[in-house]
N, C-alpha and C positions, 0 to 999 in steps of 0.2 A: 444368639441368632443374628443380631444385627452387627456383632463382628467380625462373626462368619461371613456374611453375606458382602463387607468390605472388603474382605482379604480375596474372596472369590474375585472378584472384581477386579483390583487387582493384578491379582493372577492371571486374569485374562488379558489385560494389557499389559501385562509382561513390566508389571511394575516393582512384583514381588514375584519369587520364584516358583516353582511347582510346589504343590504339599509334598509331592514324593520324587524321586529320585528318576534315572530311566530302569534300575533293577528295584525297584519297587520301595526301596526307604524313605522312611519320612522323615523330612527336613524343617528343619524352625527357619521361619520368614526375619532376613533382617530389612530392619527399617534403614533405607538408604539416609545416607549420613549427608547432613542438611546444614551448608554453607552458604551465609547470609553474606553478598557484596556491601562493600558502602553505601552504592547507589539503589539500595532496597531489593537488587535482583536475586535470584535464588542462583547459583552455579551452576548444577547437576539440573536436568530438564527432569530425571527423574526423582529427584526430592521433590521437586515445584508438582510433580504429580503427583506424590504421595499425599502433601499438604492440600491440595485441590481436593480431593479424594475424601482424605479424612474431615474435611472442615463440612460435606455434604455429610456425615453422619456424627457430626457434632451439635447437639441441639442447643448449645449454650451459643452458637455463636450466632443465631436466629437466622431468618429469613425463611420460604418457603420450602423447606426441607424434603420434606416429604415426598411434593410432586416432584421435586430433584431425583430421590431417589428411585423413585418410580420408574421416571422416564432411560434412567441410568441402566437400571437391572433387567427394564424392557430389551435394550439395545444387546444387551449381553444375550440375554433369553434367547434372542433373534439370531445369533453370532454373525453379527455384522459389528466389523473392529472400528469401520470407518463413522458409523452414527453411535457406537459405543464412546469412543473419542468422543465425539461431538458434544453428547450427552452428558458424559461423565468428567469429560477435563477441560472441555470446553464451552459448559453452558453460557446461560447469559448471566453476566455478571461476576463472573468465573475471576476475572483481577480484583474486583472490591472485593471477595471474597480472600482472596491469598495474600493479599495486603494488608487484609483484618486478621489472619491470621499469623501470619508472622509479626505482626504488631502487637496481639496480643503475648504470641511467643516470647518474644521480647523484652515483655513487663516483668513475665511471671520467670524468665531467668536471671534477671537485676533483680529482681527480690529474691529468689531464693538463694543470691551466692552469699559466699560467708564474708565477703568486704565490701562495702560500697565503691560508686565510683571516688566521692569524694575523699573517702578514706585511702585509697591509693593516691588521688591525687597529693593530698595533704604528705604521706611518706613518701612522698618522691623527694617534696620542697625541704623537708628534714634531712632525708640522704643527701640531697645538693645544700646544704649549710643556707639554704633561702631563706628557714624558718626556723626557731628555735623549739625543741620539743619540749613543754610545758607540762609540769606534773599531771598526773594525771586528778588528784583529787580538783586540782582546779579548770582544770579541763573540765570535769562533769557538774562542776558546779557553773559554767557558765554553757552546759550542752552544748559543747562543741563536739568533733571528734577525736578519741581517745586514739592515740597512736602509742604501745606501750615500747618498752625500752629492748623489750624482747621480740617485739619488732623489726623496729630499724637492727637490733644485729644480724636477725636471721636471712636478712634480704641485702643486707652492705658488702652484697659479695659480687664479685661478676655474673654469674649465675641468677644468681639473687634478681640482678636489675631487670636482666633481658626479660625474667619471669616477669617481675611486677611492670613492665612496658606493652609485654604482649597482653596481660590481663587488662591495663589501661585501655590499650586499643580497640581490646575486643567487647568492653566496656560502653568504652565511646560508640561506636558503630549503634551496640544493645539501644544505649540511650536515645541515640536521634530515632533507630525504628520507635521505639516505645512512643516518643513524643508524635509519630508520624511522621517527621521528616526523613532527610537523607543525606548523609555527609556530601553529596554533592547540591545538593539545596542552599548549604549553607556557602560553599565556593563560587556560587555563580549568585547572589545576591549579600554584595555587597554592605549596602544599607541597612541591610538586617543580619550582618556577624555577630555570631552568639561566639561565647568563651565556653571553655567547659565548664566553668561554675556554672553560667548561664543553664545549660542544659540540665545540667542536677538540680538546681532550686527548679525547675520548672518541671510541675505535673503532670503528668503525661499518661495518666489513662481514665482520657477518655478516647473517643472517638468522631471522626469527621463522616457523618453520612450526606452530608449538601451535596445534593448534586448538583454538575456542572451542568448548567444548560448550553445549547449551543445555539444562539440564534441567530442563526444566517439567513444571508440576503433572498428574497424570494420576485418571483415578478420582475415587473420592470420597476426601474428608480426614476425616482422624481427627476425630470430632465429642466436642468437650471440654467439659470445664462450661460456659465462660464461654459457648459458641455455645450450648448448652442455655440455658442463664439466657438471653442474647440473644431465642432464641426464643422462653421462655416470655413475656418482657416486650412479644413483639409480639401474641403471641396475647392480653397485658390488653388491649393500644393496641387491638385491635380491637374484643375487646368491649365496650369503653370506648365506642368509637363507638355500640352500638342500633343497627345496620345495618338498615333496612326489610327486608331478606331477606339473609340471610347461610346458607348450607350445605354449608361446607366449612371447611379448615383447614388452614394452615401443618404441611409436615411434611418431616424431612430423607429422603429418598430412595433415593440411595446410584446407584449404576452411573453417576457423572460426573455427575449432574443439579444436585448438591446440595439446596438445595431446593426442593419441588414444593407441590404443593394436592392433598388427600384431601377423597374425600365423606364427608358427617358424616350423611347419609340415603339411602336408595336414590332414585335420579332417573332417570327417562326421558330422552328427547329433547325439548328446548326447554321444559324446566321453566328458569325464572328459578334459577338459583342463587345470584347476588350482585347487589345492588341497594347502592349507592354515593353516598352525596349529592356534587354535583359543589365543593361546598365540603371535601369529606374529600383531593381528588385535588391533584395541584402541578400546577398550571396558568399560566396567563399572570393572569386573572383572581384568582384565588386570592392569587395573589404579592402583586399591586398590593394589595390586600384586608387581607392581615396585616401587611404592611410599613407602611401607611399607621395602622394601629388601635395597631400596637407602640408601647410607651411609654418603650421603652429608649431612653436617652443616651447610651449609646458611641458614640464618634469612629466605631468601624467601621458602624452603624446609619444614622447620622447620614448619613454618606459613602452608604449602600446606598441611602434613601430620595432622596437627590438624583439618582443613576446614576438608577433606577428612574423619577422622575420626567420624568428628561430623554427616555429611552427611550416612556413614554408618551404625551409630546406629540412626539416625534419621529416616529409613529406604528410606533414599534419592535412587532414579534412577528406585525405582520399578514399578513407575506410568508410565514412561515418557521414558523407554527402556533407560536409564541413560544421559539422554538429560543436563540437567544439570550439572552433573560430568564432560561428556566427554567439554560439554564446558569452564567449566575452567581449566579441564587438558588442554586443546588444547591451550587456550590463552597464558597458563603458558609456554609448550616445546616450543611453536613457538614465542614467544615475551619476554621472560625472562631466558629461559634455552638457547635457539636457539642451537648455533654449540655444546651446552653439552649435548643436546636431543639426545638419543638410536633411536628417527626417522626423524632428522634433514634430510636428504637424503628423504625422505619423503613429510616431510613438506617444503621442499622449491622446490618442482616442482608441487604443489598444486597451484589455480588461488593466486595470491597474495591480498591485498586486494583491491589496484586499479583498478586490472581485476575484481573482482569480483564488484565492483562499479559499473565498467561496462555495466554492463548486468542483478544483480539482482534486480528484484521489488521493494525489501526490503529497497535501497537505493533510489528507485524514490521518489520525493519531491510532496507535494499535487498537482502543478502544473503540473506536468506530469501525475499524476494519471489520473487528469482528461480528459485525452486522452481516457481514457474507458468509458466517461459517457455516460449510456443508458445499460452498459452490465453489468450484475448480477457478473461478475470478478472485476469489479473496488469495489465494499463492501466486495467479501472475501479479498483484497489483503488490503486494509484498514482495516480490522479487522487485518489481518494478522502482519500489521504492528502494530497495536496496542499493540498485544501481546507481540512482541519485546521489545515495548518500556514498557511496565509494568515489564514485565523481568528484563528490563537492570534496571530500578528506584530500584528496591529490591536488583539486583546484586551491583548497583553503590555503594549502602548506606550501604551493610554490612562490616561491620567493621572485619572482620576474611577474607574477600575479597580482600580487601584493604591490608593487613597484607599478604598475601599471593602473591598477584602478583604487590604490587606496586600502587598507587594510577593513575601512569604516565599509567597504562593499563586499572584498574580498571573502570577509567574512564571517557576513549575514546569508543566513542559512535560506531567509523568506525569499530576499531579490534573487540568492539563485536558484531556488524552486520557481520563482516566479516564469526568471527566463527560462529554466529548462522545460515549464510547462508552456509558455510560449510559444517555440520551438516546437514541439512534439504536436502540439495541437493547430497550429497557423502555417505550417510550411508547405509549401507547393511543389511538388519535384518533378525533374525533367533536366533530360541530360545527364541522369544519376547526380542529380547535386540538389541538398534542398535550397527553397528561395523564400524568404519573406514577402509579400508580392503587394503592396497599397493598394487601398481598394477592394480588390479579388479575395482577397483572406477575408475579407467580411462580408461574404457570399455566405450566408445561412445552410445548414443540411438541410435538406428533407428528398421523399419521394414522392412527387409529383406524377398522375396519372393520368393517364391519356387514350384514345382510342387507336387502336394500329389499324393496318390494312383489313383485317379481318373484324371489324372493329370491337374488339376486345382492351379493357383496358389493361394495360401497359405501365411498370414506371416508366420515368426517366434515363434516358442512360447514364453511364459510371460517368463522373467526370473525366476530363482529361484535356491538358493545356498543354501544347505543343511548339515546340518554337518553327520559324516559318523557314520556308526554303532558304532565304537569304542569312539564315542564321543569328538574326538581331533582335525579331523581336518572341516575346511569349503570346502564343494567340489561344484563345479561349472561345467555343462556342457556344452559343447556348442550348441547353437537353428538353427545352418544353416552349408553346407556344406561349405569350405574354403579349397586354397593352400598357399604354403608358401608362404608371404608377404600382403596376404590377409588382410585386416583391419577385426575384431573380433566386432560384434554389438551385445548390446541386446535388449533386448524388454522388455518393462517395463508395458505395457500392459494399460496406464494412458490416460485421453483425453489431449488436448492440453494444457485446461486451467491449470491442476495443473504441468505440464512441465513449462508452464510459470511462475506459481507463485514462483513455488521452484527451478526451474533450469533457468528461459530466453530466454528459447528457446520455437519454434514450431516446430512439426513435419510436413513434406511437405503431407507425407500420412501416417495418421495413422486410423486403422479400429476401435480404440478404442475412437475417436473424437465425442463428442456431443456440445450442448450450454445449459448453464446455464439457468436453468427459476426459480427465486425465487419470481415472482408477485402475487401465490396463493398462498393465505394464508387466515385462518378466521378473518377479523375484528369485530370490535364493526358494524359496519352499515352493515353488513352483514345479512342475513335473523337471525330473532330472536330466532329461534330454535336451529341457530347453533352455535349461540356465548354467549346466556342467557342461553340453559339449557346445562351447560359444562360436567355436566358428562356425559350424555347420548351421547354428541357426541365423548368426548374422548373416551366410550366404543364401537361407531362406528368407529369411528378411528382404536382403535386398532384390531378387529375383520376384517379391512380391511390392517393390516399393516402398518399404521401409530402412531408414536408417539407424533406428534406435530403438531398442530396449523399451523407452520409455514412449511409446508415440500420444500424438495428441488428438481428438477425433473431435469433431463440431455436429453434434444431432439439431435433425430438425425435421425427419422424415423418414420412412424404410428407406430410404434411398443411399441416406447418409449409414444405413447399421451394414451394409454391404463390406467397408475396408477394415470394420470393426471385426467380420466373421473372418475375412481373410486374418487377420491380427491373430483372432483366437485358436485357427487351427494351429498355428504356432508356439502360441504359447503352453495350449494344451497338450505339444505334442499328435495332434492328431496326425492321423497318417493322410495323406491326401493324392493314392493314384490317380484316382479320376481325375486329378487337375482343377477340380469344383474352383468356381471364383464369386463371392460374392456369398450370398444366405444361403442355408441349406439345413438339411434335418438332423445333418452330423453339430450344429453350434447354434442352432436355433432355441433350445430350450434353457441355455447356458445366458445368451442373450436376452433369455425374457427375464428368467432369474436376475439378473444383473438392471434391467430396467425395473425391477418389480421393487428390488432392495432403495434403487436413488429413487425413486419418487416416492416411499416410504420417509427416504431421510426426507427432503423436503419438505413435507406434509408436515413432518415434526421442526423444522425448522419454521417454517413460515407460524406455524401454528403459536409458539414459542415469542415471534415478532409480533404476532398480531398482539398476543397478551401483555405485552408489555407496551405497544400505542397505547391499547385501551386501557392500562394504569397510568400512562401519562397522561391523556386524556382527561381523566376521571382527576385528575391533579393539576391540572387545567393547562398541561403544558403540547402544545403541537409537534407532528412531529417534523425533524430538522430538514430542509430540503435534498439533504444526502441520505436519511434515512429512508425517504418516501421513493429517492431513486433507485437504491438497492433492493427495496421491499422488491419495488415493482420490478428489476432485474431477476430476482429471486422467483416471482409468478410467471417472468417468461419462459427461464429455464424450465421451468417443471410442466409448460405447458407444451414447450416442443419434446421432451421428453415420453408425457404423455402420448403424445401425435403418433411419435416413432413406435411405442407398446402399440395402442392400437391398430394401426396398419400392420403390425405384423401378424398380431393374431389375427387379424382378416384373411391372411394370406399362406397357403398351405404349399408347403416345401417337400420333394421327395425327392431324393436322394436314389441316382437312375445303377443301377445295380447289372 
């Protein structure tokens, strides 16, 4: 029964074949053939499922199995592939799990082959004349390894070696998983290089269940001299500047903000507050500007202005609002200029990069990611990350890079996650170009409310900083009425998720909050019209405002499930003379089905988070400030989701005939 009910499973995700053929024969299931990297990874995604899979109905490898299986064969039950997934190959714990398993894998294949590693090694050192091959009676009289004569002839051949090299190898790999390491474990720590003796005398099963806590920064931080002195020497740097309009002020905060901007007079609505010469800001232009005027002759200078050069007749920064530039100017003042930086005052009351560890996504490890599984934010923040790291592989390896800021910056992975989270999160744009802007970046978010005409409350409006007729400077208004000492918000006008993705944070209320739904999309097994004859439906596509196959839709209301129905008459194929735009009775029940399924998954996700706070809990450990923000990212989706069912079934559609 319960191997049955494995293979079904399975089956259903398409991990093992049909029991039967399409003309009805029956077929033996093979077990996808399972290739172990050096670095612990599995190669094939479907091995790593197969192991996933089986290790939930292996009772020797512990843990709560059961309600594993439960929750697994529920999701099948329901045929829903995408919370079956969820459930089945991506529960929680789902990597200690296939770690423990391939490790134990591991063991029990070095024990059952018929030579040891050491014993291959040792006939290697005899075939290369290293060692002399010693009787055998005295060989077992001092238990060493026996290497007999009919040995070394049978393998002293060409053939022979390539065999006993690949079985070394394949040996070596065995052993590091068994001990739990990982042949690149041992490459990147130096101070602890094992030999392959080393790894043979050394025992290797047991296992590591410690878990890693993570205990990150929470709240505000103890604000010290040195961060006082910091900030009073930016509050000179500013007024060092004569700002055209300046009314406000750098000030530390407290309640996790750290620091913010206070009014320095009472202001209304759309009073200018800060006025900016766009030569005070780090820009694309600006960059080219001082690097070219600099009189300095250091190697590292020298190196910057050439990079810098090359990038401007490459026409580098035009695509990307000077994303690139600004980021290895930024690595360059803050990590190799520092106290000779014209914005050092600047750049050292900006998050450092341990804060910024912190808190940004950019640094969460796949294990945490998958705190969001179920929610359409855990693939953009994984693409997201991706991006970086393709970035940083082109940044690491050019050689004008390197020459420029030093291999020792070049590359380190943290300072340029740091800056490219920097960037992503601090940049002010206008004029299609980003700006780093003193001051104005440490304008705190939030939505501020207010009474209108009608006196209803109101946010804030969207930010928005403009440069001024004369062209010089960036002027910025204020969105809400303030007295002196007032904390200064704006409004960025963004849902939660992309606050998360690029800043860390959530908003408690924000009226610009939706949840991601990226589950429609046209497949191959979709109606045949809509996926075989592609043109005619990309030209329905675009006739209804889409571009793509794959579109992306943000709920928060019946309001938003409107370009969802258009989407679905499409993709269903439905025929659509009347021209309908918007909900209707022809994709209305398809829509609730589809909302009924994602807040099911949810339920079962969050359900699944709660359980495992309240064992950390119960183990006295809290939970991490990133995990308390996905939770609660997690409860807001399912609650606009919710919003969206509801109002629909409130609302009756017919369909005019």
């Amino acid at each position: 029964m319960t191997l049955r009910k494995k293979k079904s499973v399975m089956r259903y995700l398409n991990i093992l074949p049909p029991s039967t053929t399409t003309d009805g024969t029956s077929q033996q299931h093979d077990i996808p053939i399972i290739c172990v990297k050096p670095d612990g990874s599995i190669s094939e995604e479907l091995a790593a499922s197969y192991l996933i899979i089986s290790n939930i109905w292996n009772q020797k490898h512990g843990g709560n199995k059961e309600q594993q299986q439960k929750r697994c064969l529920d999701a099948v039950k329901r045929n829903d592939k995408q919370l079956a997934t969820i459930q089945c190959l991506r529960h929680d714990g789902w990597r200690g799990a296939l770690h423990d398993t391939v490790q134990q894998s591991a063991c029990h294949t070095l024990k059952m082959a018929t030579t040891s590693l050491e014993f291959d090694l040792k006939l290697v050192d005899i075939l290369h004349g290293k060692e002399e091959q010693k009787s055998t009676e005295n060989m077992e009289e001092h238990g060493e390894v026996i290497v007999t004569e009919s040995n070394v002839k049978r393998l002293n051949t060409t053939r022979g070696m390539i065999a006993l090299r690949f079985r070394i190898a394949e040996k070596k790999i065995l052993a590091h998983l068994c001990e739990g390491t990982t042949m690149a474990d041992d490459l990147c720590s130096a101070n602890e290089m094992k030999t392959d003796r080393d790894i043979v005398d050394n025992k290797a099963n047991r296992y590591n269940d410690e878990d890693n806590h993570d205990h990150e920064h929470r709240g505000s931080e103890a604000i010290d001299d040195s961060r006082e002195i910091a900030l009073e020497e930016f509050r000179a740097y500013i007024r060092s500047m004569n700002l055209p309009v300046n009314k406000v002020e750098p000030k530390y905060i407290g309640n996790g903000l750290r620091l913010g901007v206070v009014a320095t007079e009472n202001m209304t609505k759309d009073n200018i507050y800060l006025s900016i010469p766009d030569s005070r800001t780090i820009n694309v232009d600006t960059i080219f500007r001082l690097v070219s005027e600099t009189n300095e002759d250091s190697m590292n200078s020298t190196h910057l202005k050439a990079l810098l050069e090359k990038y401007r007749l490459s026409g580098g920064g035009k695509n990307d609002g000077g994303f690139q530039i600004m980021l290895l100017y930024l690595l360059h003042e803050r990590f190799v200029a520092k106290e000779k930086s014209q914005w050092w005052p600047y750049l050292k009351i900006i998050p450092t990069v341990e804060e910024v560890k912190n808190k940004s996504p950019l640094f969460f490890d796949e294990e945490k990611i998958d705190y969001l599984e179920g929610s359409a934010v855990k693939m953009r923040l994984v693409q997201y990350r991706e991006t970086a790291q393709n970035r940083f592989a082109h940044f690491s390896t050019d050689y004008d890079t390197l020459l420029a800021l030093g291999s020792e910056i070049a590359l380190d992975w943290d300072k340029f996650l740091w800056a490219y989270s920097i960037l992503d999160s601090r940049s002010i744009w206008w004029d299609g170009k980003r700006n780093l802007v003193p001051l104005l970046d440490l304008v705190n978010c939030m939505e501020v409310y207010e009474e209108d005409e009608d006196n209803k409350l109101v946010p804030n409006v969207i930010h928005s900083t403009t440069v001024d007729k004369n062209g010089e400077n960036a002027v910025t208004k204020i969105s809400h009425t303030v007295k002196v000492g007032d904390q200064v918000f704006e409004n960025y006008g963004q849902p939660n998720h992309i606050y998360f993705l690029y800043h860390g944070f959530l908003l408690e209320h924000n009226t610009h909050d939706c949840a991601l739904w990226d589950d429609i999309r046209i497949k191959q097994d979709d109606a045949v019209a809509a996926f075989n004859e592609r043109q005619s439906t990309m030209q329905r596509l675009g006739q209804n405002g889409f571009s793509s196959f794959e579109p992306s839709f943000c709920i928060k209301d019946i309001l938003s499930l409107h370009r969802v129905a258009d989407f679905l008459r499409i993709k269903n194929s439905i025929s659509n003379e009347d021209k309908l735009e918007g909900l209707g009775s022809d994709v209305n029940d398809y829509i609730r089905d589809m909302l009924q399924k994602t807040l099911y998954r949810y339920d079962q996700i969050i359900s699944v988070r709660g359980e495992r706070s309240e064992k950390e809990r119960h183990e006295g450990n809290e939970m991490t400030y990133a995990e308390q923000t996905m939770l609660k990212l997690l409860h807001n989706e399912r609650a606009h989701f919710q919003r969206a069912l509801d109002e629909l079934n409130q609302e009756c559609y017919i369909s005019e005939d």
